[in-house]
Structures are given as C-alpha cells and as structure tokens.
matplotlib code that plots the C-alpha trace (Angstrom):
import matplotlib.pyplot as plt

x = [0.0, 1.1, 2.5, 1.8, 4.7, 4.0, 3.7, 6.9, 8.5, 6.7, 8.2, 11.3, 11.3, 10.4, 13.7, 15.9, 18.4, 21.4, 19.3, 18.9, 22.4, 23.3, 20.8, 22.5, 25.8, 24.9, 23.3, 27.0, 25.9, 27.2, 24.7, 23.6, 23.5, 23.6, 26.0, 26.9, 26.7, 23.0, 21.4, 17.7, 16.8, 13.6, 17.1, 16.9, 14.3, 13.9, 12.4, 10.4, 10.5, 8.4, 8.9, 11.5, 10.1, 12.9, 13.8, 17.3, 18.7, 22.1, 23.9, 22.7, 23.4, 20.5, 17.6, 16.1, 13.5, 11.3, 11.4, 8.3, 10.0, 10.4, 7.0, 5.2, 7.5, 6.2, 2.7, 2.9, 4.5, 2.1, 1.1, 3.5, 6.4, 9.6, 11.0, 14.7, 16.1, 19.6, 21.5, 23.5, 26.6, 24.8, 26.8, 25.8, 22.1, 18.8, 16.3, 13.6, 12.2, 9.3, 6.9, 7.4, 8.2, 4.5, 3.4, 5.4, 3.7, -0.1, 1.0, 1.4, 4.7, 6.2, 9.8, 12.3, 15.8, 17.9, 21.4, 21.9, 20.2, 17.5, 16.6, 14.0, 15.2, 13.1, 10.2, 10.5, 11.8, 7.6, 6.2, 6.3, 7.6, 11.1, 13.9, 17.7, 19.6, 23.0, 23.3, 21.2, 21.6, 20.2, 21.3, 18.0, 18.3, 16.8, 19.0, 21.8, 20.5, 17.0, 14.8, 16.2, 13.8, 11.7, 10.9, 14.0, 17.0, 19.4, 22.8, 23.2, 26.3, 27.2, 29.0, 30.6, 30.7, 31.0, 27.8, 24.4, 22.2, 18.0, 15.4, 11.8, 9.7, 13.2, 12.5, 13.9, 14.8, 16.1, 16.7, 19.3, 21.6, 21.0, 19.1, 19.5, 18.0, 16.5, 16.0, 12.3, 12.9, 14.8, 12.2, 10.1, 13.0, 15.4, 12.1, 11.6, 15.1, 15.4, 12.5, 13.9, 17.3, 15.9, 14.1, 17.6, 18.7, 16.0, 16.9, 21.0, 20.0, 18.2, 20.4, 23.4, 21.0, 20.4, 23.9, 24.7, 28.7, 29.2, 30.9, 27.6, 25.1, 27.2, 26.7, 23.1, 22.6, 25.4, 27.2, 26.2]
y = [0.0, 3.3, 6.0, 9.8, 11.9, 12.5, 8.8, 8.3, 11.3, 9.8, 6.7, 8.3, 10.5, 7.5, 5.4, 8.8, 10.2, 7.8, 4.9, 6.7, 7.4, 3.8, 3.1, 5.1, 3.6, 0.2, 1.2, 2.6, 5.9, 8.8, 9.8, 13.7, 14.8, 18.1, 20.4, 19.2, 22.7, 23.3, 23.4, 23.3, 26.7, 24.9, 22.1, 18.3, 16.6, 18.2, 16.1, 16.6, 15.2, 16.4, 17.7, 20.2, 23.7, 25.3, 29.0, 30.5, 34.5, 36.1, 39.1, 42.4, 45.5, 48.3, 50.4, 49.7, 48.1, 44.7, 41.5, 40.7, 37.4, 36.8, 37.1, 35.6, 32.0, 32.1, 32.9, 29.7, 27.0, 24.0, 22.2, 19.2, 20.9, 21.5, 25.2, 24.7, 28.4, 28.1, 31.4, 31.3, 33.8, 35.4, 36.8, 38.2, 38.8, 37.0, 35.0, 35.8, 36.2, 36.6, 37.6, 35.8, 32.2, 33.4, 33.0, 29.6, 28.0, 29.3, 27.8, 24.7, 24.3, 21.2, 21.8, 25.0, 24.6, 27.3, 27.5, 30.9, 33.0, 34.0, 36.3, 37.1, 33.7, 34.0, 33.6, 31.2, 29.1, 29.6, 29.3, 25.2, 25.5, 23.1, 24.7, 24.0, 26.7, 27.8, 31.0, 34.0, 37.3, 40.8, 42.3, 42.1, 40.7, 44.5, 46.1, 43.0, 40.0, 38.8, 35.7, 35.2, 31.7, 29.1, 26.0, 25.5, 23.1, 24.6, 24.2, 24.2, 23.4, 19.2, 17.4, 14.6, 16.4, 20.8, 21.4, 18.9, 19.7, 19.5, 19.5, 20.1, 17.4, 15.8, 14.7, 16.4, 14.4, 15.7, 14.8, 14.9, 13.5, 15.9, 16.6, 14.6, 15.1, 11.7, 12.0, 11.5, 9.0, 7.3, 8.2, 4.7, 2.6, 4.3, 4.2, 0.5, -0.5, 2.1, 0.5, -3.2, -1.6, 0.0, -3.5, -5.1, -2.5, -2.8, -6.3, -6.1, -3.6, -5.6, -8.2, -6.7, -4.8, -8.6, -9.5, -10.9, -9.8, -7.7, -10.3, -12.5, -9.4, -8.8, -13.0, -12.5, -9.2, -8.0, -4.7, -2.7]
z = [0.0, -1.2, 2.1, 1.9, 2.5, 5.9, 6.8, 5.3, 7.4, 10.6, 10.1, 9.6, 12.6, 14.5, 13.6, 14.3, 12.4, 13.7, 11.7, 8.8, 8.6, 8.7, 6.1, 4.1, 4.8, 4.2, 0.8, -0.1, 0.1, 1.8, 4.9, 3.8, 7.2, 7.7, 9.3, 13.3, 14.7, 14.0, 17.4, 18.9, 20.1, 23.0, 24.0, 24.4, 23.1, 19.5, 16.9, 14.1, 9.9, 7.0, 3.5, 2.9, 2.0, 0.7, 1.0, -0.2, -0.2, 0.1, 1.6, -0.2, 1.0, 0.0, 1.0, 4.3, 2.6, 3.4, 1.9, 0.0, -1.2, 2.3, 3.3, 0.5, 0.8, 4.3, 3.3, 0.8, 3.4, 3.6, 6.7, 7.8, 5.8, 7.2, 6.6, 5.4, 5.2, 3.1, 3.8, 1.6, 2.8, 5.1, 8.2, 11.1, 10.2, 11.5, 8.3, 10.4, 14.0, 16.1, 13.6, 10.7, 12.6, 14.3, 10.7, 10.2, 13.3, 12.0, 8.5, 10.3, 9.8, 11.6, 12.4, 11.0, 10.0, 9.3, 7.9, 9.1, 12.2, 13.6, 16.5, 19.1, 21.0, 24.0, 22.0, 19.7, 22.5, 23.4, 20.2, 20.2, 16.8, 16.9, 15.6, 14.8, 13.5, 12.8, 15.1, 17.0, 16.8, 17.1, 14.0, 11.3, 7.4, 6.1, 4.0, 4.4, 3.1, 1.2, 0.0, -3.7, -4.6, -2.5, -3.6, -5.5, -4.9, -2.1, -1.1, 3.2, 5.2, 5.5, 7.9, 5.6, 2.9, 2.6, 0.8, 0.9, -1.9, -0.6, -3.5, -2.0, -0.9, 0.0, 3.5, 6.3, 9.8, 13.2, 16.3, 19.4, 17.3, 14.3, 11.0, 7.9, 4.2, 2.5, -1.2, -2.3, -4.9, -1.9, 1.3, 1.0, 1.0, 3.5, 5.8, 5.4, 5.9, 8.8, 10.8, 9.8, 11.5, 14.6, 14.7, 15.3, 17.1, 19.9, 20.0, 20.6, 23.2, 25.1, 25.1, 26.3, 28.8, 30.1, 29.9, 26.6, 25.9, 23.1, 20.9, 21.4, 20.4, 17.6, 16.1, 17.0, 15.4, 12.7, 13.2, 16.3]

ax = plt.figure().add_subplot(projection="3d")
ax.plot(x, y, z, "-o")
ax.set_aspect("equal")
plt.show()
C-alpha cells in the first residue's frame, strides 16, 4: 500500500536520524547529514520530519527596505512541511524572528531549519515550533540579506561532505543527534530498511541490557 509523504516522514522521525544514517551507509551511500553545529533553540528533546520547504537569499546591502519574497514564501508554506532556510553567505544577520516564525507555526509548519540566524530567542523558545539553526543574533536581514527563490533546490552546510544539496519534498529528519536530508525517490526505501534496522537495534540492546557480551550481540545481530 502506497504512504503519503507524511507517513513516510513519521516513520522516519520515528527510527531517528542515527538509523537513517546507517541506512545510508549500508546502501553505499554517503549519509547527507547536515552540518553538526545546527542546534535546537527549546534544548533536548527536538524532533520533528516532513517535507523540505525550501527557502534561499544572500547578503545584499540596499535600501532599508522589506522582503516581500520573504513574506510571500512564508505565506505559501504547507502544513506538515519543514521550513529549510539556506542562507547562503549570510553573516551576522537573523532569516527571520518573532513575527514571521509566528506565521510559520499558523502555517502549520512542523519543524524550521535554518542554515543561518535567527533572533528574538526568548520567543521562539515559546512558540512550540522546533527549531535548529546555525546561530542567533540581534542584527535584522533589512538592507543585508533577502529571499532570492523558494521552492527551489538549495545548497546548506554538511558534515561529511561541505555542501548537501535539498530539492523540496526531500524529507527532512532531526533529532538529538542531528538533522538529515533523504531524497524522495529514496524516502520509502530508506524508511523501510530504517524501521527493519531500529528492529535489530532494539533487540541487541536488550540483550546486552540482560547480559549478553558484546561479541555475542554482535553473532546474534550484525554490526552494532
């Protein structure tokens, strides 16, 4: 039987970004794991998956002006999509803030990255809108850096390799341990060999939680 999207990225979110990433390893592939330094602006406990909504911009110095661009990707972000803000070279400037990730959550947005900043940390800590992003800081996008495209294939920061490229709809995954980008035309398969893994997994760890040495697990179960 044929999964939606958002099944898929449930059952993704479920097996956690660790899985995934072996998934990928075992499948010869290099895990596209985002960069490590991305961190959870509500703490522990972070974790959220849907399709990526894309957004990119880049550094440009101007008139104190707004960002329609901005605004309007926001304004089109679907329910159960995660917001994946690529900035690009931005430095030292917030995507958004208060407002705007106000208008993400009423979207129905499920979970933000952001490979850049963002500001007014107090409160999106209280919006219930997870978050990882790369930085905070005071200093607003206005006149510094803008929205170029949505919806179109990005580059944002890796951790095996420099640059991971996202396509929309790609799923997006994090966790504790992370965030990590799964292909669509990969999504179905990576989720059924992730849940067949966390499968194992469960049962190595509650073997050695009963005793079992490590050298035994590892005859019962393969690689642990």
């Amino acid at each position: 039987m044929a999964h939606s999207a958002q099944d898929t990225a449930e059952a993704l979110r479920r097996s956690g970004t660790a899985v995934i990433s072996d998934v990928f390893d075992n499948l010869g592939l290099t895990p596209p794991t985002l960069a490590n330094d991305l961190w959870p602006t509500r703490g522990p406990g972070t974790s959220f998956a849907g399709p990526a909504y894309t957004v990119e911009g880049t550094s440009r110095l101007g008139p104190n002006r707004g960002d329609r661009e901005k605004l309007q990707a926001i304004d089109d972000m679907p329910a159960g999509s995660v917001a994946l803000w690529a900035g690009g070279d931005i430095l030292g400037v917030c995507c958004f803030g208060d407002l705007l990730a106000s208008a993400m959550k009423c979207r129905g947005v499920t979970g933000v990255i952001v490979d850049g900043g963002v500001r007014d940390l107090a409160y999106l800590r209280s919006l219930e809108l997870p978050m990882l992003v790369r930085y905070r800081t005071p200093s607003q996008a206005i006149g510094r850096w803008k929205v170029t495209a949505a919806q179109v294939p990005v580059r944002v920061r890796g951790a095996l390799a420099d640059w991971v490229t996202v396509y929309p709809g790609d799923l997006l995954v994090a966790d504790d341990d992370g965030a990590i980008a799964v292909p669509a035309s990969l999504a179905g398969r990576v989720a059924e060999l992730a849940a067949a893994w966390e499968a194992k997994d469960q049962g190595a760890r509650r073997d050695i939680l009963g005793g079992v040495k490590l050298l035994e697990a590892l005859a019962r179960h393969g690689a642990l």
